[in-house]
C-alpha positions in Angstrom: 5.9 26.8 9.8 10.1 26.3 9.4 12.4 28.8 9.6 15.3 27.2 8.1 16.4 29.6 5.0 13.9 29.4 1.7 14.9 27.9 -1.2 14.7 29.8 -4.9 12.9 27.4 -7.0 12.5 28.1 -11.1 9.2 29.1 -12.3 9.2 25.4 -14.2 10.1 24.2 -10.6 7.2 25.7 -8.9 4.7 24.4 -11.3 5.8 20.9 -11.4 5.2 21.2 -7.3 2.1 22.8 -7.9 1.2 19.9 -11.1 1.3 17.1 -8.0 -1.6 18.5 -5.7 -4.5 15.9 -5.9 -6.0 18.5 -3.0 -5.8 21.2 -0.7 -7.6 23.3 1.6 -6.6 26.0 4.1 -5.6 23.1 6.3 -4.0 20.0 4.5 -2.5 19.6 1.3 -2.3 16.1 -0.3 0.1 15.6 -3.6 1.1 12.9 -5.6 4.3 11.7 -5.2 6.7 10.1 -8.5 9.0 7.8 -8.3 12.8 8.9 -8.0 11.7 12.1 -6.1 12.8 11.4 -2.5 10.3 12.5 0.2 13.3 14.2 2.5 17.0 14.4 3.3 18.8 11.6 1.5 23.0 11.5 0.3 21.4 12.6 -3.7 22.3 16.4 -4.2 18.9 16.9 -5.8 15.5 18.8 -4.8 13.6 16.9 -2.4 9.6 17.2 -2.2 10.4 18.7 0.9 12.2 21.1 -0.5 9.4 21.8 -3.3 7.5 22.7 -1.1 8.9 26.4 -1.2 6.9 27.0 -3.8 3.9 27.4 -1.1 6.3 29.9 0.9 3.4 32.4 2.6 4.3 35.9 3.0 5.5 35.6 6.2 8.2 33.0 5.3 6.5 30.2 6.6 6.0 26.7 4.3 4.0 23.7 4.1 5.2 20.5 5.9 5.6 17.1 5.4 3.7 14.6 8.1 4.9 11.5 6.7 7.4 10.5 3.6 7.7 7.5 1.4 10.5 6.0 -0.6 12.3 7.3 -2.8 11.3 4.4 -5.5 7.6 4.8 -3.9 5.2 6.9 -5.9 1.3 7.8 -4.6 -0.1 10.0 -1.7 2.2 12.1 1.2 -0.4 14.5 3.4 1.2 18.1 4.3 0.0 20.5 6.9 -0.3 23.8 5.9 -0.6 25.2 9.7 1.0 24.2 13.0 -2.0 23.1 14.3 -2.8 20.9 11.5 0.7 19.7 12.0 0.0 19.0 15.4 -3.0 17.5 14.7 -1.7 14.9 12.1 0.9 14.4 13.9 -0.5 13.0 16.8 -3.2 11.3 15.0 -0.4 9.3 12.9 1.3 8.0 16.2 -2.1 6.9 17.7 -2.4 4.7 14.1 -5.4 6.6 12.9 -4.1 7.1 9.6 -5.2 4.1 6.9 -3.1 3.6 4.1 -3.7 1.3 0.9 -0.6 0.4 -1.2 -0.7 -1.5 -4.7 1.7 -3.6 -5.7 3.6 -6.1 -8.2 4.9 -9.1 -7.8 5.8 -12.4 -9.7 3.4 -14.8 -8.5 0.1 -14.9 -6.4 0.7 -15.6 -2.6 -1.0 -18.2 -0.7 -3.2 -17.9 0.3 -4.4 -15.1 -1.7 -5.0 -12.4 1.2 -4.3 -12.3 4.9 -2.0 -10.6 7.7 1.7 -10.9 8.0 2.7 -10.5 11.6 6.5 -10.5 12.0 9.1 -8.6 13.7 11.5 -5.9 12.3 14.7 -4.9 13.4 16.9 -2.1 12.0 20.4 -2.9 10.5 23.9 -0.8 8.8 25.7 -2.4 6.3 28.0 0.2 5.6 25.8 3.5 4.8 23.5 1.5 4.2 19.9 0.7 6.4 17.8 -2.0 6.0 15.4 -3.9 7.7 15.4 -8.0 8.9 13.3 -10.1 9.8 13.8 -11.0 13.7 12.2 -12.9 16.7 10.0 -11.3 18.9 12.2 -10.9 22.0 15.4 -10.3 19.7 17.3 -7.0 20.9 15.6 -4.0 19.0 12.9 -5.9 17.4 9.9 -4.0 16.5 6.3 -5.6 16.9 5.3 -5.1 12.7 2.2 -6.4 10.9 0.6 -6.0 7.4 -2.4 -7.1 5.5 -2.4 -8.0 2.0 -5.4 -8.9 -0.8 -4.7 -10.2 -3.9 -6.4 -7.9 -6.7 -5.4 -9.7 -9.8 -3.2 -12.9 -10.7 -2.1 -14.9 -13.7 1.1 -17.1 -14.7 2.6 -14.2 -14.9 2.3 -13.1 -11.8 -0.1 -10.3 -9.3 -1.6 -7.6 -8.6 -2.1 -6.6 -4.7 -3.5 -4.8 -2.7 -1.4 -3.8 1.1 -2.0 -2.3 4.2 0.8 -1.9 6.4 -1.0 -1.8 10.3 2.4 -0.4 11.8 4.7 1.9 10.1 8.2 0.3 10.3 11.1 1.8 7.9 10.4 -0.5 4.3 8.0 -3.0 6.3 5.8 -4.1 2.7 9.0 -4.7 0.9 10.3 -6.7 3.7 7.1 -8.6 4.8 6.1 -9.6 1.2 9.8 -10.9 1.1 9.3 -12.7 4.2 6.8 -14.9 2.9 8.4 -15.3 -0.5 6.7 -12.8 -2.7 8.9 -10.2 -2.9 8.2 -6.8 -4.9 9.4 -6.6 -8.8 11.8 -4.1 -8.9 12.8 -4.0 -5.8 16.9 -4.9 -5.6 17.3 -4.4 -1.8 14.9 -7.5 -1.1 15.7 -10.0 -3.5 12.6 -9.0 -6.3 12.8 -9.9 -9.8 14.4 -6.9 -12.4 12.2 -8.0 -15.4 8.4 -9.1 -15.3 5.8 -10.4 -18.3 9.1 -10.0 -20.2 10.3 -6.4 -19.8 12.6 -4.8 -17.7 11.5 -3.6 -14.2 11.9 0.4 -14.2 11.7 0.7 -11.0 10.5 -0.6 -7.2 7.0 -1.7 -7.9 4.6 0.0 -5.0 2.4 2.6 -5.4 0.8 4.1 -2.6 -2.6 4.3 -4.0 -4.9 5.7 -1.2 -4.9 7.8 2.3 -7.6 7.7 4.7 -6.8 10.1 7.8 -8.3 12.2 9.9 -9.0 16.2 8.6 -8.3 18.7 11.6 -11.6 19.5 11.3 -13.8 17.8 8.3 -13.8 14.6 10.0 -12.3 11.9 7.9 -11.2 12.4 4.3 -10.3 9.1 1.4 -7.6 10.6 -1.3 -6.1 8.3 -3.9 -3.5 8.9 -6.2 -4.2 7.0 -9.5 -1.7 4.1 -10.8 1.1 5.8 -12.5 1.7 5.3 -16.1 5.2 2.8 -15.6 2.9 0.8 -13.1 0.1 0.7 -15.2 2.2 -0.3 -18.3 3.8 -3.1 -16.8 0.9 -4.4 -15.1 -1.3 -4.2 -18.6 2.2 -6.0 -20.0 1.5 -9.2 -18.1 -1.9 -9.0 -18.5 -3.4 -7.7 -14.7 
């Protein structure tokens, strides 16, 4: 499906790739994303998933590709095509929002009220190299109509569990939104979250994406989740969630 020039990977390199499928067919693929593993591009000379995914290289030179990313601190599920049509397909079915996705997060105290939809526009900023994302009125220049929906899953004094479901898919729009209305994710230095919780340090940005529901090119829809990994789960069984 790309024609830019393969990359070799190292026989330990391939099967890591290959250790982060939760599922494939002759159509999609779906893997489980770590933490600290960027989805694409970036300024870190390192493998990216993207370019992992040479280690599906077909005979005819043609590779697997990405239909959506996540952060680089974000761990949990990224879909791949394995075909152009199921590219296609994907493709057009993420800008016409058919694609559900369920985040899970941690933060350092319940929100009130305990679930409900943030609506709030987002507007793209540099600062330096730099992007981010503010919080902006409607009708301010560039603004971007966002919303999210969030459900608390478990909460104590030392803080919460939630569950989040981003409705629009803006550039760091959880992070930003749960900021906006105070409750901003452990670990996550950008927008102002806390760097130790239930009295450890953070390791990292606090979000998981847990679960994908999407359309398959042609098995209807299909529910993957990627289970909790083992930093989230240790904090969160830490501080007693």
């Amino acid at each position: 499906m790309t024609k830019r020039q393969p990359l070799d990977l190292t026989p330990e390199e391939v099967a890591y790739m290959r250790s982060l499928v939760l599922f494939q067919d002759s159509h999609v693929m779906v893997v489980n994303k770590p933490s600290g593993l960027s989805s694409q591009g970036g300024r870190i000379q390192a493998h990216t998933l993207d370019d992992l995914l040479w280690a599906f290289k077909r005979s005819n030179g043609k590779r697997p590709e990405l239909v959506h990313r996540l952060d680089r601190d974000t761990s949990g599920v990224i879909l791949i095509a394995k075909t152009k049509p199921a590219a296609s397909f994907l493709g057009k079915a993420m800008q016409e929002r058919k694609f559900q996705k369920t985040y899970r997060a941690i933060i350092s105290a319940a929100p009130e009220p305990r679930q409900g939809q943030i609506d709030a526009a987002l507007r793209r900023e540099e600062i330096g190299r730099e992007a981010y994302m503010r919080i902006v009125a409607d009708d301010a220049e560039g603004a971007q109509a966002s919303q999210s929906r969030y459900r608390t899953l478990s909460a104590n004094e030392e803080g919460a569990v939630v569950e989040l479901e981003p409705l629009t898919g803006r550039m760091h729009q959880l992070r930003v939104h749960m900021a906006h209305i105070g409750r901003p994710l452990v670990g996550d230095v950008r927008y102002g979250g806390a760097l130790t919780f239930a009295g450890r340090g953070a390791p990292r940005l606090m979000l998981h994406a847990a679960k994908l529901n999407f359309p398959h090119p042609l098995e209807g829809r299909m529910t993957i989740e990627a289970p909790e990994p083992q930093d989230f789960a240790d904090l969160r069984a830490a501080a007693g969630l």
